[in-house]
C-alpha positions as CSV (number, residue, x, y, z in Angstrom):
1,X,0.0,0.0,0.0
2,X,1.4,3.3,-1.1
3,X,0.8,6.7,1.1
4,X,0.1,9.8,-1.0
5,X,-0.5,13.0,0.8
6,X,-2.2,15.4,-1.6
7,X,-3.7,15.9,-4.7
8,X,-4.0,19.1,-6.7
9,X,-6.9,19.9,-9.3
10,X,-4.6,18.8,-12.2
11,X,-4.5,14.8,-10.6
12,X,-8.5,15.0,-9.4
13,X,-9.5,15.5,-13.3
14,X,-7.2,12.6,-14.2
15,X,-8.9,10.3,-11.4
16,X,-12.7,10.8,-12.1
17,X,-14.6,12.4,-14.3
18,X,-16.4,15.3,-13.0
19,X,-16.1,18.5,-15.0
20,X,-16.9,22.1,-14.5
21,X,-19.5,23.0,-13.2
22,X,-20.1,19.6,-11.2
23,X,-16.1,18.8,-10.0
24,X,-17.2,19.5,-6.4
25,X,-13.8,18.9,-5.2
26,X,-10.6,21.1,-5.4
27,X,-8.1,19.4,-3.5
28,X,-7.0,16.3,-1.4
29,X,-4.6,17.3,1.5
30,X,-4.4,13.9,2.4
31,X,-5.0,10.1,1.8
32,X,-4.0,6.4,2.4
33,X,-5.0,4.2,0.1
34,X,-7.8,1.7,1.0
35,X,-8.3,3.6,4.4
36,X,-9.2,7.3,3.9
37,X,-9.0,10.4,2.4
38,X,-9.1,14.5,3.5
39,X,-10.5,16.3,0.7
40,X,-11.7,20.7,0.2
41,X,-14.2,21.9,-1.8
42,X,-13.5,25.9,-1.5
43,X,-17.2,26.9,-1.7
44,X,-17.5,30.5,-3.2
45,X,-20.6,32.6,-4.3
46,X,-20.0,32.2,-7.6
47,X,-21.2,28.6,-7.6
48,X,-24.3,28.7,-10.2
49,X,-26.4,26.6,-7.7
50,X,-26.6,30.2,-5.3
51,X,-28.2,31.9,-8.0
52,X,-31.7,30.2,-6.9
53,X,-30.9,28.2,-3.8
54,X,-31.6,31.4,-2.3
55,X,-31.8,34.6,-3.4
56,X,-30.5,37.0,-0.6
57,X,-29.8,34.2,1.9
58,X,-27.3,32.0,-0.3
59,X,-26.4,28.1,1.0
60,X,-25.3,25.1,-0.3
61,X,-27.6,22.4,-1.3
62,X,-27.4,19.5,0.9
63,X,-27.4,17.2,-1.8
64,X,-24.4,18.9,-3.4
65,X,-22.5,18.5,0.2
66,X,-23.3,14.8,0.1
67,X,-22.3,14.5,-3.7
68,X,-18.8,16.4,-3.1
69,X,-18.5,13.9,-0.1
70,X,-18.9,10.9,-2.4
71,X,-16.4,13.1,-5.5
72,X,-14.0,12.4,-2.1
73,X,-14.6,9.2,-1.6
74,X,-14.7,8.3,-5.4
75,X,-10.7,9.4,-5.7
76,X,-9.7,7.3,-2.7
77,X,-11.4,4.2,-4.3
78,X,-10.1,5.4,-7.4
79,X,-6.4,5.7,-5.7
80,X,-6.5,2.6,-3.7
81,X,-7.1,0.3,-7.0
82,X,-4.2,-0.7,-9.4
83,X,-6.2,-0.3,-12.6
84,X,-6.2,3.0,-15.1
85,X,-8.9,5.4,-13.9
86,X,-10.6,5.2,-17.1
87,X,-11.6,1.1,-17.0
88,X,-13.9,1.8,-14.2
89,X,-16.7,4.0,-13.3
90,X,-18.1,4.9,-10.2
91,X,-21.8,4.9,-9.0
92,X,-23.0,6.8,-5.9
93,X,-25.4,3.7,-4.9
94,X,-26.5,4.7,-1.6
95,X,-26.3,7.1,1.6
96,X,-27.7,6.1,4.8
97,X,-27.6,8.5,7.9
98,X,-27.1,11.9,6.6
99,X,-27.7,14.3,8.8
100,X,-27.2,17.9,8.4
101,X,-26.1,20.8,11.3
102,X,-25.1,23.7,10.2
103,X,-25.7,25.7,6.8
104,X,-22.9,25.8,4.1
105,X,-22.2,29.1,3.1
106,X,-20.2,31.0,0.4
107,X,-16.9,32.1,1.7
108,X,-16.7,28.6,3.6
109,X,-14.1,25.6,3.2
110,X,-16.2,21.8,3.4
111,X,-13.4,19.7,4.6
112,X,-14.5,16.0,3.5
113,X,-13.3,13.1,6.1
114,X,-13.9,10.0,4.5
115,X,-13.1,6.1,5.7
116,X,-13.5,3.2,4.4
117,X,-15.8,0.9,6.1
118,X,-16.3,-2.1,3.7
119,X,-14.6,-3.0,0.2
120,X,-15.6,-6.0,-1.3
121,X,-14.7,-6.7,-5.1
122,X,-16.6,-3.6,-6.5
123,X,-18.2,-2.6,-3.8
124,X,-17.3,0.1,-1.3
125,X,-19.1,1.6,1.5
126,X,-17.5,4.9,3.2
127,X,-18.3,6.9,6.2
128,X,-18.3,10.6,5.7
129,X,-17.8,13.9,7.8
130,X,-17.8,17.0,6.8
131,X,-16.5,20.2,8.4
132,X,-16.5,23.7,8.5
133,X,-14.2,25.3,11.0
134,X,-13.8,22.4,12.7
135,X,-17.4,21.9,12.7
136,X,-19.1,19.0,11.9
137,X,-21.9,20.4,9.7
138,X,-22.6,16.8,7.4
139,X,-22.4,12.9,7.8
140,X,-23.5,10.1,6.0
141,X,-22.7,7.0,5.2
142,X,-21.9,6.3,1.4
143,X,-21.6,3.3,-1.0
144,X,-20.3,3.1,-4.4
145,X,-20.2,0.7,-7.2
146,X,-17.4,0.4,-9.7
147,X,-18.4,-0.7,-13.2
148,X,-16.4,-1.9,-16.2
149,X,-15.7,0.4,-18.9
Protein backbone atom coordinates (compact mmCIF):
# COMPACT_ATOMS: atom_id res chain seq x y z
CA UNK A 1 0.00 0.00 0.00
CA UNK A 2 1.42 3.34 -1.12
CA UNK A 3 0.77 6.69 1.14
CA UNK A 4 0.05 9.85 -1.02
CA UNK A 5 -0.45 13.01 0.82
CA UNK A 6 -2.23 15.35 -1.63
CA UNK A 7 -3.74 15.92 -4.72
CA UNK A 8 -4.00 19.06 -6.72
CA UNK A 9 -6.92 19.86 -9.34
CA UNK A 10 -4.65 18.84 -12.15
CA UNK A 11 -4.51 14.77 -10.57
CA UNK A 12 -8.52 14.99 -9.42
CA UNK A 13 -9.46 15.48 -13.28
CA UNK A 14 -7.16 12.62 -14.22
CA UNK A 15 -8.93 10.32 -11.39
CA UNK A 16 -12.74 10.78 -12.15
CA UNK A 17 -14.62 12.42 -14.31
CA UNK A 18 -16.39 15.34 -13.00
CA UNK A 19 -16.13 18.50 -15.05
CA UNK A 20 -16.88 22.13 -14.53
CA UNK A 21 -19.47 22.98 -13.19
CA UNK A 22 -20.09 19.62 -11.19
CA UNK A 23 -16.14 18.84 -9.99
CA UNK A 24 -17.22 19.54 -6.38
CA UNK A 25 -13.81 18.92 -5.16
CA UNK A 26 -10.64 21.09 -5.36
CA UNK A 27 -8.10 19.45 -3.55
CA UNK A 28 -6.96 16.30 -1.37
CA UNK A 29 -4.60 17.33 1.48
CA UNK A 30 -4.40 13.91 2.39
CA UNK A 31 -5.02 10.14 1.82
CA UNK A 32 -4.04 6.37 2.44
CA UNK A 33 -4.97 4.16 0.08
CA UNK A 34 -7.84 1.68 0.97
CA UNK A 35 -8.32 3.64 4.40
CA UNK A 36 -9.18 7.29 3.88
CA UNK A 37 -9.04 10.43 2.39
CA UNK A 38 -9.07 14.55 3.48
CA UNK A 39 -10.49 16.33 0.71
CA UNK A 40 -11.67 20.72 0.21
CA UNK A 41 -14.21 21.89 -1.77
CA UNK A 42 -13.48 25.86 -1.46
CA UNK A 43 -17.22 26.89 -1.68
CA UNK A 44 -17.52 30.48 -3.22
CA UNK A 45 -20.58 32.62 -4.27
CA UNK A 46 -20.00 32.24 -7.60
CA UNK A 47 -21.22 28.63 -7.63
CA UNK A 48 -24.31 28.73 -10.22
CA UNK A 49 -26.43 26.63 -7.71
CA UNK A 50 -26.58 30.17 -5.28
CA UNK A 51 -28.23 31.90 -8.01
CA UNK A 52 -31.72 30.19 -6.95
CA UNK A 53 -30.94 28.20 -3.78
CA UNK A 54 -31.59 31.37 -2.25
CA UNK A 55 -31.82 34.55 -3.37
CA UNK A 56 -30.55 37.03 -0.59
CA UNK A 57 -29.82 34.23 1.94
CA UNK A 58 -27.27 31.96 -0.35
CA UNK A 59 -26.35 28.15 1.02
CA UNK A 60 -25.28 25.12 -0.26
CA UNK A 61 -27.57 22.40 -1.35
CA UNK A 62 -27.37 19.47 0.87
CA UNK A 63 -27.45 17.18 -1.84
CA UNK A 64 -24.39 18.86 -3.40
CA UNK A 65 -22.53 18.54 0.15
CA UNK A 66 -23.30 14.81 0.14
CA UNK A 67 -22.28 14.51 -3.69
CA UNK A 68 -18.84 16.43 -3.13
CA UNK A 69 -18.52 13.95 -0.10
CA UNK A 70 -18.91 10.94 -2.35
CA UNK A 71 -16.45 13.14 -5.47
CA UNK A 72 -14.01 12.36 -2.10
CA UNK A 73 -14.65 9.19 -1.55
CA UNK A 74 -14.65 8.31 -5.42
CA UNK A 75 -10.74 9.41 -5.69
CA UNK A 76 -9.70 7.35 -2.70
CA UNK A 77 -11.38 4.21 -4.33
CA UNK A 78 -10.10 5.42 -7.38
CA UNK A 79 -6.43 5.65 -5.68
CA UNK A 80 -6.51 2.56 -3.71
CA UNK A 81 -7.13 0.28 -7.03
CA UNK A 82 -4.19 -0.72 -9.36
CA UNK A 83 -6.21 -0.27 -12.60
CA UNK A 84 -6.20 3.00 -15.13
CA UNK A 85 -8.87 5.43 -13.86
CA UNK A 86 -10.56 5.15 -17.13
CA UNK A 87 -11.56 1.11 -17.02
CA UNK A 88 -13.87 1.81 -14.15
CA UNK A 89 -16.74 4.00 -13.34
CA UNK A 90 -18.12 4.88 -10.23
CA UNK A 91 -21.78 4.95 -8.97
CA UNK A 92 -22.98 6.82 -5.87
CA UNK A 93 -25.44 3.69 -4.89
CA UNK A 94 -26.53 4.66 -1.55
CA UNK A 95 -26.32 7.12 1.56
CA UNK A 96 -27.66 6.14 4.82
CA UNK A 97 -27.59 8.53 7.90
CA UNK A 98 -27.06 11.90 6.63
CA UNK A 99 -27.70 14.31 8.80
CA UNK A 100 -27.20 17.90 8.37
CA UNK A 101 -26.10 20.77 11.27
CA UNK A 102 -25.10 23.65 10.21
CA UNK A 103 -25.70 25.67 6.77
CA UNK A 104 -22.88 25.83 4.07
CA UNK A 105 -22.19 29.06 3.10
CA UNK A 106 -20.23 31.05 0.41
CA UNK A 107 -16.94 32.14 1.69
CA UNK A 108 -16.70 28.62 3.62
CA UNK A 109 -14.12 25.59 3.22
CA UNK A 110 -16.22 21.82 3.38
CA UNK A 111 -13.41 19.71 4.57
CA UNK A 112 -14.49 15.98 3.47
CA UNK A 113 -13.31 13.12 6.07
CA UNK A 114 -13.86 9.96 4.48
CA UNK A 115 -13.14 6.05 5.65
CA UNK A 116 -13.53 3.16 4.37
CA UNK A 117 -15.77 0.87 6.10
CA UNK A 118 -16.30 -2.12 3.71
CA UNK A 119 -14.61 -3.03 0.25
CA UNK A 120 -15.63 -5.98 -1.35
CA UNK A 121 -14.73 -6.72 -5.12
CA UNK A 122 -16.56 -3.62 -6.48
CA UNK A 123 -18.24 -2.58 -3.83
CA UNK A 124 -17.32 0.10 -1.30
CA UNK A 125 -19.07 1.60 1.53
CA UNK A 126 -17.52 4.88 3.17
CA UNK A 127 -18.26 6.94 6.19
CA UNK A 128 -18.26 10.63 5.69
CA UNK A 129 -17.78 13.87 7.75
CA UNK A 130 -17.78 17.05 6.78
CA UNK A 131 -16.47 20.16 8.37
CA UNK A 132 -16.48 23.67 8.47
CA UNK A 133 -14.16 25.31 11.04
CA UNK A 134 -13.81 22.36 12.66
CA UNK A 135 -17.39 21.85 12.72
CA UNK A 136 -19.06 19.04 11.86
CA UNK A 137 -21.89 20.41 9.72
CA UNK A 138 -22.64 16.77 7.42
CA UNK A 139 -22.39 12.93 7.78
CA UNK A 140 -23.47 10.14 5.98
CA UNK A 141 -22.68 7.03 5.23
CA UNK A 142 -21.92 6.30 1.41
CA UNK A 143 -21.55 3.34 -0.98
CA UNK A 144 -20.28 3.07 -4.41
CA UNK A 145 -20.19 0.69 -7.17
CA UNK A 146 -17.45 0.44 -9.67
CA UNK A 147 -18.41 -0.65 -13.22
CA UNK A 148 -16.40 -1.87 -16.15
CA UNK A 149 -15.75 0.43 -18.89
Amino acid sequence: MTELSQLGIKDLLSLIPHRYPFILIDKVVDIEENKRIVALKNVTINEPFFQGHFPGDPVMPGVLILESMAQAACVLAVSSRNDAPDKFRYYFTAIDGARFKKPVRPGDQLVHKVSVTKCRRNLWSFKGESYVDDVLVTKAELMCAAKEL
